[in-house]
C-alpha positions as CSV (number, residue, x, y, z in Angstrom):
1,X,119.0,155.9,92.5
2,X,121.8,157.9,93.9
3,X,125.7,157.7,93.3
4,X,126.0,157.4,90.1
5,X,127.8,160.3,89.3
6,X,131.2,159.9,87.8
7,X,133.7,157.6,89.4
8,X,136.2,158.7,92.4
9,X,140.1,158.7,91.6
10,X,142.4,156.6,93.4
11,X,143.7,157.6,96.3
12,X,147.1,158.0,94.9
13,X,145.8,160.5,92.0
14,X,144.4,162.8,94.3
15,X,145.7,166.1,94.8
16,X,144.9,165.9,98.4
17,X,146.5,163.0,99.7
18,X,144.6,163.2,102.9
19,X,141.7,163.7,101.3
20,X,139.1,160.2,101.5
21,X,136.4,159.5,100.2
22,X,133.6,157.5,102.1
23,X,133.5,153.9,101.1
24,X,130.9,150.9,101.8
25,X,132.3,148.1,102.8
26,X,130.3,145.0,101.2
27,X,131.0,141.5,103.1
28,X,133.0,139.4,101.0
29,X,130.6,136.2,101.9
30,X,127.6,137.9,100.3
31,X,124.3,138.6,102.4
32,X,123.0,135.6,104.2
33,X,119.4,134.4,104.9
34,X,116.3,133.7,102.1
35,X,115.7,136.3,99.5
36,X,112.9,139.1,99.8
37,X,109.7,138.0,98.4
38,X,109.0,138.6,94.9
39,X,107.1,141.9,94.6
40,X,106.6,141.9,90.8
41,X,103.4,140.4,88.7
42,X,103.5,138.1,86.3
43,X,105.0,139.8,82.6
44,X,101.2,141.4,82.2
45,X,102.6,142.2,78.2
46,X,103.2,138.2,77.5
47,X,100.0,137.0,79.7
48,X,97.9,139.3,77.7
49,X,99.2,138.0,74.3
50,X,98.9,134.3,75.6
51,X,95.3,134.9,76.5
52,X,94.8,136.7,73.3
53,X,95.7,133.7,71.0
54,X,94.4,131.4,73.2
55,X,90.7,133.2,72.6
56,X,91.3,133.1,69.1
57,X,92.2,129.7,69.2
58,X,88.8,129.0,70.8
59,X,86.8,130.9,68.5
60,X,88.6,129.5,65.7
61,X,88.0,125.7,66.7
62,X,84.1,126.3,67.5
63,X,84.0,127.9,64.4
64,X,84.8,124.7,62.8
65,X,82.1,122.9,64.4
66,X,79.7,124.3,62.1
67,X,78.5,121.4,59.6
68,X,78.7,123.8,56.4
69,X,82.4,124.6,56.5
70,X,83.6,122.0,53.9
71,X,86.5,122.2,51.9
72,X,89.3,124.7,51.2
73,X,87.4,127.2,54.1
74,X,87.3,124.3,56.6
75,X,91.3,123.7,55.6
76,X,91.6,127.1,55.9
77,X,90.2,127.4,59.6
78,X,91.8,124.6,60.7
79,X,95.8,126.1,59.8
80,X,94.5,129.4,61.8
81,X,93.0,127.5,64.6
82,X,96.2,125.7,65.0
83,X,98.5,128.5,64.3
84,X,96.4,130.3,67.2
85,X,97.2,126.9,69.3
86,X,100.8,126.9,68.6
87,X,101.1,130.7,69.3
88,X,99.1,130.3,72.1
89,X,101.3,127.0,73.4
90,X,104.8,129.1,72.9
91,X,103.5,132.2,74.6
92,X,103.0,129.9,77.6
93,X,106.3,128.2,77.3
94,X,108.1,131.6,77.4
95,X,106.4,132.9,80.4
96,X,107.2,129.5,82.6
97,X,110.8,129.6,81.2
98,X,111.0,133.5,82.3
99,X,109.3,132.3,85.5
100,X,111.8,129.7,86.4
101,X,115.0,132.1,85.0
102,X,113.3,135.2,87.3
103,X,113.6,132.8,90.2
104,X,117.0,131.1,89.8
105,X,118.6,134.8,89.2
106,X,116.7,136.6,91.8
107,X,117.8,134.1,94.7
108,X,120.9,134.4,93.1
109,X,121.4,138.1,93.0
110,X,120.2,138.1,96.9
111,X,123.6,136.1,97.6
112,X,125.5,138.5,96.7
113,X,127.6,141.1,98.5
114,X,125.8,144.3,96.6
115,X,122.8,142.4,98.0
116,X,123.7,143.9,101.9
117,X,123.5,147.5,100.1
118,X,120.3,146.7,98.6
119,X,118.6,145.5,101.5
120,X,120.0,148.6,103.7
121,X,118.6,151.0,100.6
122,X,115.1,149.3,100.2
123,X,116.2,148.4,96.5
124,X,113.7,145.2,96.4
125,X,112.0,146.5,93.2
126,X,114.7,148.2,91.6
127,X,116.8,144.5,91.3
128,X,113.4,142.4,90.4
129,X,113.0,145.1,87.6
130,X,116.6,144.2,86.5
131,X,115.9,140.8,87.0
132,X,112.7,140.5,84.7
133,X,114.6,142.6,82.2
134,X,117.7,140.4,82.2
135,X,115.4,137.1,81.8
136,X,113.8,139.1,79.0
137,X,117.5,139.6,77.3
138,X,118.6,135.6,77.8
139,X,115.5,134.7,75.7
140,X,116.5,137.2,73.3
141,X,115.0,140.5,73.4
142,X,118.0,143.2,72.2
143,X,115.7,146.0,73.9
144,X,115.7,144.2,77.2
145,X,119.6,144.0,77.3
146,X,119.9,147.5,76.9
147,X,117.5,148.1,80.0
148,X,119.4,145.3,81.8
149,X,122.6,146.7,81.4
150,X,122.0,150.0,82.1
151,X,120.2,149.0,85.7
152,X,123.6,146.7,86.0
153,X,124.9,150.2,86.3
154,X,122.9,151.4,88.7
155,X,122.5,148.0,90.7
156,X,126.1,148.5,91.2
157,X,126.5,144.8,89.3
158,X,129.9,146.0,87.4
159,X,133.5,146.8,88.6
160,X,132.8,150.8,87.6
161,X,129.6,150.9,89.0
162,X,130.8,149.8,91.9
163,X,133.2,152.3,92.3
164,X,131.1,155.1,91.3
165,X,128.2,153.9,94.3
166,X,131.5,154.0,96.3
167,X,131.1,149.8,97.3
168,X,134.1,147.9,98.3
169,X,134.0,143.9,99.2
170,X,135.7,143.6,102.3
171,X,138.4,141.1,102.1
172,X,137.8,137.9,103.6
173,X,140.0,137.5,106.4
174,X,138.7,133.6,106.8
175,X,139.4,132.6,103.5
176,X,142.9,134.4,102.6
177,X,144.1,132.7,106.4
178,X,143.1,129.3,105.0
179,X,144.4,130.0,101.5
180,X,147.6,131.1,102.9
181,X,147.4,128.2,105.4
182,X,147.2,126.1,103.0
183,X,149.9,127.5,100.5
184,X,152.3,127.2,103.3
185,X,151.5,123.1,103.8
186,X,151.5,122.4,100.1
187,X,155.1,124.0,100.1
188,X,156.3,122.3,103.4
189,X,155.3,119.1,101.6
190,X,157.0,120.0,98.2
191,X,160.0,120.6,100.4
192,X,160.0,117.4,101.9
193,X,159.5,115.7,98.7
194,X,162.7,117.5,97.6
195,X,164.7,116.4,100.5
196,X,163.8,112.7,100.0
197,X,164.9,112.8,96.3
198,X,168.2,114.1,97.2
199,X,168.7,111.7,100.1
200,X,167.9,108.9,97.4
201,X,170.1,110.5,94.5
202,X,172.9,110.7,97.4
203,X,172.3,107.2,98.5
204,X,172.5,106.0,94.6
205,X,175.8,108.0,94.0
206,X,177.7,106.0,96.9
């Protein structure tokens, strides 16, 4: 990915006071409409494990079937046929919980303002690689949250790296009218409440 290079001064810290430097402009609202279609497979590294123990589980409870496993070696088989069930079992619990995280963030992410710039540059994979890494990092991988925050970076997902992609949210015109709309009536109405306070005190003092 391009831009990341290090981050522009200020405008008041340049020598060149006329001197700009090309922004995009990022709508404050986020990017509308449904997210891109997920273009990633399923983690192939935790199906391949859960498929592993789950063969091993298989082999381990036919394997008790036989009629002359008696005793400590039948014990024995039975706490590595369930230990290959249990692995087995939690494998497939990770890869629905990283399922259902890869979908909440990934419609998410699509929401978002940096989400227009994606879109423009054709960054579908880059974010769902951030995205599988990042739901990776919340179950608790350390090496996954170094990968997640570096493409953070590059994703443009962090104050800096926006400014070194050279992305600005536009400010929202709608909003800060009804903020300040609203700002103005709640004062209006605290300065009515004054008045009638003083009318009453005035009233009490004669």
């Amino acid at each position: 990915m391009a831009g990341m290079g290090p981050a522009p001064k200020p405008a008041d810290q340049r020598r060149r006071r006329n001197a700009t430097v090309a922004t995009t402009k990022l709508p404050a609202e986020g990017r509308k409409g449904r997210p891109p279609k997920w273009p990633l497979l399923d983690d192939v590294v935790l199906t391949a494990r859960r498929d592993m123990a789950a063969r091993k589980a298989d082999e381990l409870e036919l394997a008790l079937l036989e009629p002359n496993l008696k005793g400590r070696a039948r014990a024995n088989a039975q706490r590595k046929a369930d230990e290959a069930r249990a692995a087995a079992t939690i494998l497939q619990k990770q890869l629905e919980a990283q399922k259902q995280i890869e979908g909440e963030l990934w419609k998410q992410l699509w929401g978002t303002p940096q989400a227009v710039a994606w879109q423009r540059l054709g960054w579908t994979r880059e974010v769902a690689q951030y995205v599988r890494w990042k739901a990776r990092a919340e179950a608790g991988d350390l090496d996954a949250s170094k990968e997640a925050r570096q493409l953070a970076d590059r994703l443009g997902l962090t104050p800096l790296a926006m400014l070194r992609l050279r992305w600005e949210v536009a400010s929202d015109e709608v909003a800060e009218t009804r903020q300040a709309r609203a700002r103005t009536a709640q004062q209006k109405s605290t300065r009515q409440r004054l008045r009638v306070v003083d009318t009453d005190a005035a009233a009490g003092g004669e």
